[in-house]
FIVEXTOR-376440 format. One record per residue (C-alpha): x, y, z; residue number from 0; residue in three letters. Coordinates in Angstrom, 2 decimals, decimal comma, always signed. Layout:
BEGIN
<atom><u>X</u><v>Y</v><w>Z</w><i>NUM</i><aa>ala</aa></atom>
...
***
This chain:
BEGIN
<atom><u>+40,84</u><v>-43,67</v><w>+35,39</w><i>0</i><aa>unk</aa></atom>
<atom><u>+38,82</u><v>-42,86</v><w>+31,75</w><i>1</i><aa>unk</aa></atom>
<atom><u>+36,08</u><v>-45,29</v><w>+31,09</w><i>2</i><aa>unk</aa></atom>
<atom><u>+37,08</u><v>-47,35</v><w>+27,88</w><i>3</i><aa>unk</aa></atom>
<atom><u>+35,15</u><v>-49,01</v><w>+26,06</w><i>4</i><aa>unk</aa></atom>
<atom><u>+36,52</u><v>-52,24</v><w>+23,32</w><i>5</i><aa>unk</aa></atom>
<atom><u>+34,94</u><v>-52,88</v><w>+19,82</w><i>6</i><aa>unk</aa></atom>
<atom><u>+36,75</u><v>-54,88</v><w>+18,13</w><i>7</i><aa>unk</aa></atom>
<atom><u>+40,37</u><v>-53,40</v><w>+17,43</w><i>8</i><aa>unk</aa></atom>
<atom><u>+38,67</u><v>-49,93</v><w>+18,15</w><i>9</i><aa>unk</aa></atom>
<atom><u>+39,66</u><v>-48,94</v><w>+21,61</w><i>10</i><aa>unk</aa></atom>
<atom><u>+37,09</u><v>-45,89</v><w>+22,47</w><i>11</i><aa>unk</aa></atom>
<atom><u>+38,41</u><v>-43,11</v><w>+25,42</w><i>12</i><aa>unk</aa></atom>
<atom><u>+35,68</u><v>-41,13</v><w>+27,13</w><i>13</i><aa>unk</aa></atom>
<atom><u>+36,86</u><v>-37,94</v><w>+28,13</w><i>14</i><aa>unk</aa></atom>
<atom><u>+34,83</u><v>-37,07</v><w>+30,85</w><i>15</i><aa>unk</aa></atom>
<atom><u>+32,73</u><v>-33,74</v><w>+31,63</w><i>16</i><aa>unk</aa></atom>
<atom><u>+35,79</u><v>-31,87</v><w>+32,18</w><i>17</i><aa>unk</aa></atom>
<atom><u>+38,79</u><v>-31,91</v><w>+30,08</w><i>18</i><aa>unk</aa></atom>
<atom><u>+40,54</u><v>-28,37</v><w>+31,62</w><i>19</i><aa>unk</aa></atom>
<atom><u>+43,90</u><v>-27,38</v><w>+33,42</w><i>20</i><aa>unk</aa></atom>
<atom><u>+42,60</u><v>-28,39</v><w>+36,79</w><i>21</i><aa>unk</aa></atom>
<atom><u>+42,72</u><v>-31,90</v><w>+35,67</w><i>22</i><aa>unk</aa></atom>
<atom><u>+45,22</u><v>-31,86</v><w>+32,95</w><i>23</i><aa>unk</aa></atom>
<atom><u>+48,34</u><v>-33,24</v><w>+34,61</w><i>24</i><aa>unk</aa></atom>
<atom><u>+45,70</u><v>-36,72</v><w>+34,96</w><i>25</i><aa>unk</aa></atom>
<atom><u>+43,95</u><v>-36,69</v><w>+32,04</w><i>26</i><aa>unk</aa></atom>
<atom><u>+47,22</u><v>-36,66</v><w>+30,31</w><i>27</i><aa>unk</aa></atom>
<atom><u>+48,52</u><v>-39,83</v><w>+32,72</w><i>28</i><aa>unk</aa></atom>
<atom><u>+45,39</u><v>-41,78</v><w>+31,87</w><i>29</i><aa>unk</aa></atom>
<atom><u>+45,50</u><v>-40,34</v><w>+27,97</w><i>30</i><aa>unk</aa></atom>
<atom><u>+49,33</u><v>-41,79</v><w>+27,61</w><i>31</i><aa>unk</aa></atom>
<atom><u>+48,69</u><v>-44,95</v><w>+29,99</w><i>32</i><aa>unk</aa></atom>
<atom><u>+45,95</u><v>-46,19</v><w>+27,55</w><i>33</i><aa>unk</aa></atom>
<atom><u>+48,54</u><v>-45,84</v><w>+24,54</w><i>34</i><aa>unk</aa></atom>
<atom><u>+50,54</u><v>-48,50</v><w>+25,94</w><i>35</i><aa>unk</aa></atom>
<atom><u>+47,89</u><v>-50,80</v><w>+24,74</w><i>36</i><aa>unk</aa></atom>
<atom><u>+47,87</u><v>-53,11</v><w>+21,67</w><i>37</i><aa>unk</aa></atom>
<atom><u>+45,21</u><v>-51,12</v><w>+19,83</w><i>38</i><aa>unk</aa></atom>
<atom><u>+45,84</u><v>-49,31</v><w>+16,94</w><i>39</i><aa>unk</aa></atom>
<atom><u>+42,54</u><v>-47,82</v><w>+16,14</w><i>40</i><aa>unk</aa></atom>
<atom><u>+41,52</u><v>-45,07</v><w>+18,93</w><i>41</i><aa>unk</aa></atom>
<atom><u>+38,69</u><v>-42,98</v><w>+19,35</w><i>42</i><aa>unk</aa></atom>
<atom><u>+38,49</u><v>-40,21</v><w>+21,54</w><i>43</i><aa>unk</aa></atom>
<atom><u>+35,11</u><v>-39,58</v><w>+22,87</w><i>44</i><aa>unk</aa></atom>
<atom><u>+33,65</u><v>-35,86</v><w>+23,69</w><i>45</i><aa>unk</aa></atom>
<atom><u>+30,08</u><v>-37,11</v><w>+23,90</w><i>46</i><aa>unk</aa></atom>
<atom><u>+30,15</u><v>-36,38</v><w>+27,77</w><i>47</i><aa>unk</aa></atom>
<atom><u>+32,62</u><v>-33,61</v><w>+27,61</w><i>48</i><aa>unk</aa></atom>
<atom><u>+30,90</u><v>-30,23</v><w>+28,25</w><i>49</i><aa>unk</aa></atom>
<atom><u>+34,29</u><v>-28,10</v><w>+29,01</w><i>50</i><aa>unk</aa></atom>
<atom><u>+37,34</u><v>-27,72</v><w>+27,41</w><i>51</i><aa>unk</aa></atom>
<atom><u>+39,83</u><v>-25,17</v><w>+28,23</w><i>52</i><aa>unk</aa></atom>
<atom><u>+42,93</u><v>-24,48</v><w>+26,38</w><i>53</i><aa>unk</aa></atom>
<atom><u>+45,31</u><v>-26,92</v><w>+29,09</w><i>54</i><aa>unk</aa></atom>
<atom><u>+42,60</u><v>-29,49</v><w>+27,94</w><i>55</i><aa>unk</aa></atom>
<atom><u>+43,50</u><v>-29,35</v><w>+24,34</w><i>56</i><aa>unk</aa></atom>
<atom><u>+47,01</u><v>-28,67</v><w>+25,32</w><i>57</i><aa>unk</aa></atom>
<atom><u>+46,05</u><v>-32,84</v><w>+26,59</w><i>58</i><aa>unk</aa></atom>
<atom><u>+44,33</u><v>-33,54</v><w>+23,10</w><i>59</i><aa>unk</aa></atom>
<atom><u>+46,98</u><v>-32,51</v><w>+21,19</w><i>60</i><aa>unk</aa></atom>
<atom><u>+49,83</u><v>-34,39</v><w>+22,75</w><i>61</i><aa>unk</aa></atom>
<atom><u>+47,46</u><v>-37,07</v><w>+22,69</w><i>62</i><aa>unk</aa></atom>
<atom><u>+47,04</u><v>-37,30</v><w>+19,00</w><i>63</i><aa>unk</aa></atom>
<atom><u>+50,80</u><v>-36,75</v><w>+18,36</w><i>64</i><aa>unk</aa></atom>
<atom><u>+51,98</u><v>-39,90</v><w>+20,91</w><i>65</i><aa>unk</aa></atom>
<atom><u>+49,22</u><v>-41,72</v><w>+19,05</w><i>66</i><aa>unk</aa></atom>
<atom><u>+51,11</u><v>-40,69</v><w>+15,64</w><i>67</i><aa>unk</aa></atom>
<atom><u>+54,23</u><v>-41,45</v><w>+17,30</w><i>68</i><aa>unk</aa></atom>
<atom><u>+53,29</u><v>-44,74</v><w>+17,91</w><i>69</i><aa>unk</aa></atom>
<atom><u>+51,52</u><v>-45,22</v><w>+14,23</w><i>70</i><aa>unk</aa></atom>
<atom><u>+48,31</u><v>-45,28</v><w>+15,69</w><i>71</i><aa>unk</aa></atom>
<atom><u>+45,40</u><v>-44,36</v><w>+14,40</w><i>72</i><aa>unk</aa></atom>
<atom><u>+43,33</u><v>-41,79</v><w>+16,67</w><i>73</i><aa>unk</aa></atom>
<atom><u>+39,75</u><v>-40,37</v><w>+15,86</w><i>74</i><aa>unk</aa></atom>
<atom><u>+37,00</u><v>-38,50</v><w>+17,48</w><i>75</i><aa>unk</aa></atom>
<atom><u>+33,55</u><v>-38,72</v><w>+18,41</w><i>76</i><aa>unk</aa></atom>
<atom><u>+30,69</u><v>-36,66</v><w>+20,35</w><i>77</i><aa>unk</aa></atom>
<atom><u>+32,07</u><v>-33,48</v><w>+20,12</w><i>78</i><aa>unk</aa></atom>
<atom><u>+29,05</u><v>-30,37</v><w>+20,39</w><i>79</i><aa>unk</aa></atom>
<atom><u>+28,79</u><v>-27,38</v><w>+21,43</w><i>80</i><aa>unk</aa></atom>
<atom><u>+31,62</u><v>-25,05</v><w>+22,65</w><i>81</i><aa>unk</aa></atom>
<atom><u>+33,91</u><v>-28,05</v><w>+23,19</w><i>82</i><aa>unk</aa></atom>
<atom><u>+33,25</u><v>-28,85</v><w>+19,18</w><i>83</i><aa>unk</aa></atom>
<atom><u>+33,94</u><v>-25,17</v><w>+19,16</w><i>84</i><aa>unk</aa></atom>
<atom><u>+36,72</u><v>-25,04</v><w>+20,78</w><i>85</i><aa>unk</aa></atom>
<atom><u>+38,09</u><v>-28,41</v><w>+19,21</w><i>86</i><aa>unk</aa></atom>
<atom><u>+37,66</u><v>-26,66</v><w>+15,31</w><i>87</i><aa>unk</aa></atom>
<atom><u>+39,13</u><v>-23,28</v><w>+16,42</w><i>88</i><aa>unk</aa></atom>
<atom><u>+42,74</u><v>-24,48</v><w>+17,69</w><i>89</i><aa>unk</aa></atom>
<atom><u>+42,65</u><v>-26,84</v><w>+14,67</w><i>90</i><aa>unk</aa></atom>
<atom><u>+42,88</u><v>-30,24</v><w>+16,73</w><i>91</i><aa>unk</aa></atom>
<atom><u>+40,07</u><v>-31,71</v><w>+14,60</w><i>92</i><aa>unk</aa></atom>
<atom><u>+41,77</u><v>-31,45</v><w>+11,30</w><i>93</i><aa>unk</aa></atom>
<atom><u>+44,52</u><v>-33,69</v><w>+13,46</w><i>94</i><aa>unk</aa></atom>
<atom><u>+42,36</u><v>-36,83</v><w>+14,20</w><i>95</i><aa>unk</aa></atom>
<atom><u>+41,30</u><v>-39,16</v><w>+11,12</w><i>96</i><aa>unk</aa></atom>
<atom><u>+38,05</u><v>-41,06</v><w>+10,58</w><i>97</i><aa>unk</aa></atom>
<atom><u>+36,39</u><v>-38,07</v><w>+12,96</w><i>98</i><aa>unk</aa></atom>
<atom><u>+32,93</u><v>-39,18</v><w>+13,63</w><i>99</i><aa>unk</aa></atom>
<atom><u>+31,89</u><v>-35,89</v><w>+14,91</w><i>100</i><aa>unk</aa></atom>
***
């Protein structure tokens, strides 16, 4: 299960260290599961994220679009190094609104 965190009506996903095709088929569970909720402000979280393959933004991606699907409103946060990289390159930043990179 992804930590989660409440502020408010933000709800706030951490990613994890990992976000890659080992773990995909999970992430993407616990990514959809926490959509069911009420909230419709949602931040994903990278700050603890150090990899990112392209099955992990495979995840993202159908993350933001359920999200959309579901008129909420999905952001980001903590994103550095190659998973910011990464992130920018495949275009899944210019997806998420409010990014708080």
């Amino acid at each position: 299960m992804l930590d989660t965190r409440i502020d408010g009506e933000k709800l706030t996903i951490f990613i994890g260290p990992e976000c890659l095709a080992l773990n995909s088929t999970a992430l993407r569970e616990n990514l959809f599961h926490t959509l069911t909720t009420s909230y419709k402000n949602i931040c994903l979280d990278f700050s603890q994220t150090r990899f990112i393959d392209a099955a992990g933004v495979g995840v993202i991606a159908a993350t933001v679009y359920e999200a959309r699907r579901k008129s909420q409103s999905i952001s980001m946060s903590g994103a550095s190094g190659s998973v910011l990289q990464m992130l920018m390159s495949t275009g899944i930043d210019r997806l998420l609104t409010n990014k708080a990179i």
